[in-house]
Structures are given as C-alpha cells and as structure tokens.
LOBADO-208794 format. One record per residue (C-alpha): residue number from 1; residue in one letter; x, y, z. Coordinates in pm, whole numbers, always signed. Layout:
% residues N
num;residu;u;v;w
NUM;a;X;Y;Z
...
END
This chain:
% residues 76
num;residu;u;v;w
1;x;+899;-1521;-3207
2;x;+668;-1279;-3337
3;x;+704;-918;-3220
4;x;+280;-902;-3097
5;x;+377;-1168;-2905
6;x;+686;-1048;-2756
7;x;+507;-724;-2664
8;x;+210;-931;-2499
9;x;+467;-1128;-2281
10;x;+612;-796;-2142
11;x;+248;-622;-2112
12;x;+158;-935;-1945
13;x;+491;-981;-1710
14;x;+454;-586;-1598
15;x;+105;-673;-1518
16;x;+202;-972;-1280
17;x;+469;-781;-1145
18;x;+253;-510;-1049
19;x;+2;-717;-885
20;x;+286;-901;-686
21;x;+454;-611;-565
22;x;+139;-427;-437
23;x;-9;-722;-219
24;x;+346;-787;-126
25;x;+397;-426;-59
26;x;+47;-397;+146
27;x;+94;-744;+332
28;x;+444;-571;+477
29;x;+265;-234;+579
30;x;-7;-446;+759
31;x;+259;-659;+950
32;x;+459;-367;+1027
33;x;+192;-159;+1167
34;x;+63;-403;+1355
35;x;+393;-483;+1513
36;x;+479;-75;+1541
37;x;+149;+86;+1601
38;x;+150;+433;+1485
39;x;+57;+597;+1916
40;x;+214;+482;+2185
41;x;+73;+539;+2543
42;x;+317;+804;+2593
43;x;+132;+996;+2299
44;x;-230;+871;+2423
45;x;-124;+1024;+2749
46;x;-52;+1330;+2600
47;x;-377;+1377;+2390
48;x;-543;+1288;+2682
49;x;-453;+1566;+2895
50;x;-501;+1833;+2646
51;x;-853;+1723;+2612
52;x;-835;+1810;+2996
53;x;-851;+1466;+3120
54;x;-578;+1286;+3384
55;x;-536;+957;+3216
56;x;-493;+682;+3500
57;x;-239;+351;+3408
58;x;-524;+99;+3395
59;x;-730;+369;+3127
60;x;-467;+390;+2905
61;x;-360;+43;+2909
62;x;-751;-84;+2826
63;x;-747;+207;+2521
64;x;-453;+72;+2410
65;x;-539;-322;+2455
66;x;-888;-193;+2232
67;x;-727;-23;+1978
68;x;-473;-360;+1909
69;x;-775;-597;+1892
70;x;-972;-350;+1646
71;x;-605;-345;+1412
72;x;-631;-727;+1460
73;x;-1014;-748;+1389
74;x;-942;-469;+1097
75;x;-672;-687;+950
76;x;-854;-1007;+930
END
C-alpha cells in the first residue's frame, strides 16, 4: 500500500470518527437532559419568591409541565 493512501485512510477514519462521536455525544446530552432537566420545582420555587411572588402548587406544576413540552418541541 502506498503511503498517500495510507495517510488518506487515517485522515479519512479520524474524520468519521469525529462525526460519530459528536452526534453520538449530542444525542446522549439531549436524552439526558430531557430525562434530568436542569430546575426542579424546588429551584422554580425559589426564584419565584425572590422575584417577590408566592408560587401556588398548581403554578408551578403548569411552568414546569410548559417548560417539558418546549424541551420536547425544542428537541424534535
């Protein structure tokens, strides 16, 4: 085997493997946020009431219902 063409086959393999390991990489962080968002409804409770509101259950359960269907509509 030549040695251009044993260089192109590596240039070429690091390329693929690049490529592989960043969608793979991505497709992991997307599944794992999803399935651990990043604020809880302890923490939304929290911001909440140093912006000088008194979050009720039902509020913080629709904010936190909206903000999983935007990840989901994000993701798609």
């Amino acid at each position: 085997m030549s040695t251009g063409l044993s260089i192109m086959l590596i240039i070429l393999a690091l390329l693929v493997g690049l490529l592989v390991g960043f969608f793979g990489a991505r497709k992991y962080m997307e599944n794992y946020l999803r399935n651990n968002p990043p604020i809880s409804e302890d923490m939304l409770r929290t911001m909440m009431m140093q912006m000088g509101q008194t979050p009720s259950d039902r509020k913080l359960h629709q904010m936190m219902q909206a903000m999983k269907a935007q990840a989901r509509k994000a993701g798609k």
